[in-house]
Backbone bond lengths (Angstrom), bond angles and torsions (degrees), N, CA, C in turn:
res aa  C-N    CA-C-N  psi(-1)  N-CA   C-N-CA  omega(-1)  CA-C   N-CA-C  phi
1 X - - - 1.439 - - 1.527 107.66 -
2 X 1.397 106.71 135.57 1.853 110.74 -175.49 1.217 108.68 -101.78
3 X 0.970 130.17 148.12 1.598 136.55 170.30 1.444 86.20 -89.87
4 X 1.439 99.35 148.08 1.811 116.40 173.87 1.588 100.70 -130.49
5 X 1.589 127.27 14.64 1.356 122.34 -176.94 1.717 119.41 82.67
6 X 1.644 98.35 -2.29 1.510 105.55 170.80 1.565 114.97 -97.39
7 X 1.241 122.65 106.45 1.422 139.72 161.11 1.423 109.52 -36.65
8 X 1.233 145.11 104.38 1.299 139.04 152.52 1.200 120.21 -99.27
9 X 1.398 121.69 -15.36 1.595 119.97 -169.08 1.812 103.70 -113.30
10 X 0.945 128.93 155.45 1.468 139.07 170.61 1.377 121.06 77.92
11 X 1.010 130.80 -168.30 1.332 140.64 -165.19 1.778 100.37 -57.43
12 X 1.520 114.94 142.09 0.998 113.63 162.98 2.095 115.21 -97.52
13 X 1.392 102.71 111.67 1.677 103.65 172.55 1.456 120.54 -61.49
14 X 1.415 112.42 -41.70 1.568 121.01 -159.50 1.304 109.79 105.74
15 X 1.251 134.67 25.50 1.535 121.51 -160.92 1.863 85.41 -139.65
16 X 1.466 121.59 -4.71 1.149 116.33 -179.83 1.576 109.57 50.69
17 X 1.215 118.54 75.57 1.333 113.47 175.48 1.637 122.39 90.94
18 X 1.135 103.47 -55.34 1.263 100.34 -167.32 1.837 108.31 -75.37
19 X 1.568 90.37 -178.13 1.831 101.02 169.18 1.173 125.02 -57.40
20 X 1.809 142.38 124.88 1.457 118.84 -176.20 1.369 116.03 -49.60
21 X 1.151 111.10 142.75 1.122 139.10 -172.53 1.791 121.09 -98.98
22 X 1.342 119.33 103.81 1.809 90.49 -165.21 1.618 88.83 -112.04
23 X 1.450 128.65 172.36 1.502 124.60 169.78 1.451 94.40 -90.45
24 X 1.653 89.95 170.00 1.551 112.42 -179.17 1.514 113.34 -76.48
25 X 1.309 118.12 143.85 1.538 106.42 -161.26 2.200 86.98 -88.59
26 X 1.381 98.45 170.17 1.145 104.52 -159.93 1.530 138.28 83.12
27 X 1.767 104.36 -4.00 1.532 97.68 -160.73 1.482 100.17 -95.64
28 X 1.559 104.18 -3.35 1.719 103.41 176.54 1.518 112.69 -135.06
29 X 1.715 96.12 109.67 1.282 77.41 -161.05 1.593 111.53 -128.59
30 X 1.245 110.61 122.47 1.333 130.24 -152.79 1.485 114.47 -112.94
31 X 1.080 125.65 62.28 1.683 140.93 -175.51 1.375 115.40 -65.19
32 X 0.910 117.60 162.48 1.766 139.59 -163.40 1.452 81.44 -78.61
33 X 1.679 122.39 -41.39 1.376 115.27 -162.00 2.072 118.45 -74.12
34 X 1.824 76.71 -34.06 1.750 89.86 177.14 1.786 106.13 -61.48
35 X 1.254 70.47 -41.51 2.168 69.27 -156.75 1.624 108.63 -81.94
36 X 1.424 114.02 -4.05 1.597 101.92 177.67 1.574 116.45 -46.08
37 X 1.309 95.95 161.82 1.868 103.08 -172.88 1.723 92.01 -81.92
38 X 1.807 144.42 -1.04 0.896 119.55 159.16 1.526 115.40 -74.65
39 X 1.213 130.43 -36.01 1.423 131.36 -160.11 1.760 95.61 -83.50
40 X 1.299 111.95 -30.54 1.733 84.36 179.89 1.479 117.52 -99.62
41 X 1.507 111.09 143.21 1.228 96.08 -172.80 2.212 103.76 -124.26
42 X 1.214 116.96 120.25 1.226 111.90 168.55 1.224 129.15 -101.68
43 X 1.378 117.46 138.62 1.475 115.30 -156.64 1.622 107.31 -77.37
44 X 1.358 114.46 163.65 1.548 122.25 173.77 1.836 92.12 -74.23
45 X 1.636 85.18 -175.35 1.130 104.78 -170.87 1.166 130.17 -76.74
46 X 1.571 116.69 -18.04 1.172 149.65 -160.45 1.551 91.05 -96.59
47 X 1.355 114.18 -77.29 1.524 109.25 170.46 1.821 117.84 -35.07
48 X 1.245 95.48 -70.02 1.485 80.83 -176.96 1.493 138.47 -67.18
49 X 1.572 123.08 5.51 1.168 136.49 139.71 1.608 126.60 -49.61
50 X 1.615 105.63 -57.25 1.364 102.93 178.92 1.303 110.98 -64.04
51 X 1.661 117.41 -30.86 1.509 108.32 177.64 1.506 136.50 -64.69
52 X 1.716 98.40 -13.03 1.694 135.38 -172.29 1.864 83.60 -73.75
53 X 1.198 112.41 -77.77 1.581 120.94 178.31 1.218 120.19 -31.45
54 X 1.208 111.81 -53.03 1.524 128.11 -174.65 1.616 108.61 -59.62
55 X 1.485 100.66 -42.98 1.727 111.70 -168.84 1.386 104.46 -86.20
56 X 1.474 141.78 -27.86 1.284 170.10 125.23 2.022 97.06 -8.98
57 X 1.381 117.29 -63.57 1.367 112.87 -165.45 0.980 117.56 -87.03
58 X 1.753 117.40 -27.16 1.274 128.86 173.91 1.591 119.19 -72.08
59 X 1.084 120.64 -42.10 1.283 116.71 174.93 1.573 135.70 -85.22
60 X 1.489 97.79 145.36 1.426 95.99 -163.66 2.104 107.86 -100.50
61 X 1.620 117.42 -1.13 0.909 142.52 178.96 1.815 106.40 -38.72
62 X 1.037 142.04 66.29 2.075 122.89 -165.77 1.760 108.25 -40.27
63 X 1.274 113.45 -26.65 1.361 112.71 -162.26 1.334 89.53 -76.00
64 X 1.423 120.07 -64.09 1.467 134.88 -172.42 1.600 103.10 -54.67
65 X 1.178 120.97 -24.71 1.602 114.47 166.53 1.103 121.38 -94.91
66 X 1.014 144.98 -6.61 1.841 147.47 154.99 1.438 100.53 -71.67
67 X 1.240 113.90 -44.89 1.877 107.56 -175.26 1.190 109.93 -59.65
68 X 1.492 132.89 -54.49 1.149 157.81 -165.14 1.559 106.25 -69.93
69 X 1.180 108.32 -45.04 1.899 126.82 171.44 2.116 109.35 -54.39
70 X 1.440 94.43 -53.26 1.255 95.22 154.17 1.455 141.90 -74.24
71 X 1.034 117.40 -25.42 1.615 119.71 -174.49 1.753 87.54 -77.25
72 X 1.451 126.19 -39.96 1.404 114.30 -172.69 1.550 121.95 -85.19
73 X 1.287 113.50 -14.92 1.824 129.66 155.45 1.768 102.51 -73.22
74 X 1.117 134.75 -21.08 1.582 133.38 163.21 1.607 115.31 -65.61
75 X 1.369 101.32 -62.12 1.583 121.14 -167.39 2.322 96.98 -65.69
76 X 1.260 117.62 -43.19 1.142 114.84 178.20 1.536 118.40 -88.61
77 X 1.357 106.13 -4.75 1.362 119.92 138.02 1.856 139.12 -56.74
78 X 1.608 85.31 -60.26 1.857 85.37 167.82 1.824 107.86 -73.27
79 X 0.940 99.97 -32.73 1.598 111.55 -174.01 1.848 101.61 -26.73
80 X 1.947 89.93 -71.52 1.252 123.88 -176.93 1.836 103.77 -42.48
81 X 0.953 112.52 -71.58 1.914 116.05 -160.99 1.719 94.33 -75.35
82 X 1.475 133.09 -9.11 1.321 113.45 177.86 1.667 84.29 -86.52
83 X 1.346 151.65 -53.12 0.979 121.79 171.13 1.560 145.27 -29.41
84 X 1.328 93.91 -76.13 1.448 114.95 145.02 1.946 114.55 -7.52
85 X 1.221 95.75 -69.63 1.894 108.98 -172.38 1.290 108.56 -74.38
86 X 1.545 122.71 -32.10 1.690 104.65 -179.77 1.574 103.27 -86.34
87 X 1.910 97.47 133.79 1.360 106.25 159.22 1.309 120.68 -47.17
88 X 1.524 124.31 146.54 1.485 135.25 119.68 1.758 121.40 10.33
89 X 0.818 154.95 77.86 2.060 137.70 175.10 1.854 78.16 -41.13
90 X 2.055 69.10 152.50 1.054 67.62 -178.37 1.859 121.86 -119.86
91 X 1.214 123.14 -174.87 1.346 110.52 -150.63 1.775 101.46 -65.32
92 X 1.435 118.49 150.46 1.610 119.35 170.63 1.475 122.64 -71.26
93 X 1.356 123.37 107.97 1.535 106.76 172.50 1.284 125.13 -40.23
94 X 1.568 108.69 -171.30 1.807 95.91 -170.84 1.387 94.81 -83.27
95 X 1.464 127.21 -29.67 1.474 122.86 -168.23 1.455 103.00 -58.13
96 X 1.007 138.07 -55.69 1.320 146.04 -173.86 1.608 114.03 -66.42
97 X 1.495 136.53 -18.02 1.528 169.50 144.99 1.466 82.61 -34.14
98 X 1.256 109.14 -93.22 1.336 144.56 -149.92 1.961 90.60 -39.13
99 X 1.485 95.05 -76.42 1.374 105.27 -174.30 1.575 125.23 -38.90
100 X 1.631 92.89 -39.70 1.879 111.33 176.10 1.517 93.28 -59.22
101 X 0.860 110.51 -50.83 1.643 101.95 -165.27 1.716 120.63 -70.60
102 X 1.211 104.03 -36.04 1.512 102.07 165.61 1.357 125.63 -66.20
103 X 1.515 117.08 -24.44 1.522 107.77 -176.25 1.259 108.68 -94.24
């Protein structure tokens, strides 16, 4: 029987065969300074819609436009039923009439 460098028997490492393997420290480097909540900034909702559109018209990708086709049939989806769900305000009694009108 030949070994061909394929491991079939014993523990699996993740390295498929070879010697463990660790990365070099430093190659990811993720600082208190990178990741503070000043340096990142995520857009509202509003922003990131128009950017959905924007990325939607510009690209000529089909995959990247069905994904994008959906995320914006979702968003004008919630859009729709948060309308939908908030009541009416509701009407002012006269006491409160009254008061609007004097000040």
């Amino acid at each position: 029987m030949s070994n061909h460098g394929l491991r079939t028997t014993g523990t699996h490492t993740g390295n498929f065969g070879r010697a463990k393997v660790k990365g070099n420290r430093g190659e990811l480097d993720l600082t208190y300074a990178i990741l503070h909540r000043d340096n990142m900034h995520i857009p509202g909702r509003d922003v990131a819609f128009t950017r959905l559109q924007e990325a939607y018209d510009k690209t000529q990708d089909p995959k990247l436009k069905a994904t994008l086709a959906e995320m914006l049939k979702d968003r004008a989806r919630q859009v729709q039923q948060r309308a939908v769900a908030e009541p009416a305000p509701p009407e002012l009694s006269e006491y409160w009439e009254e008061i609007k009108r004097t000040r």
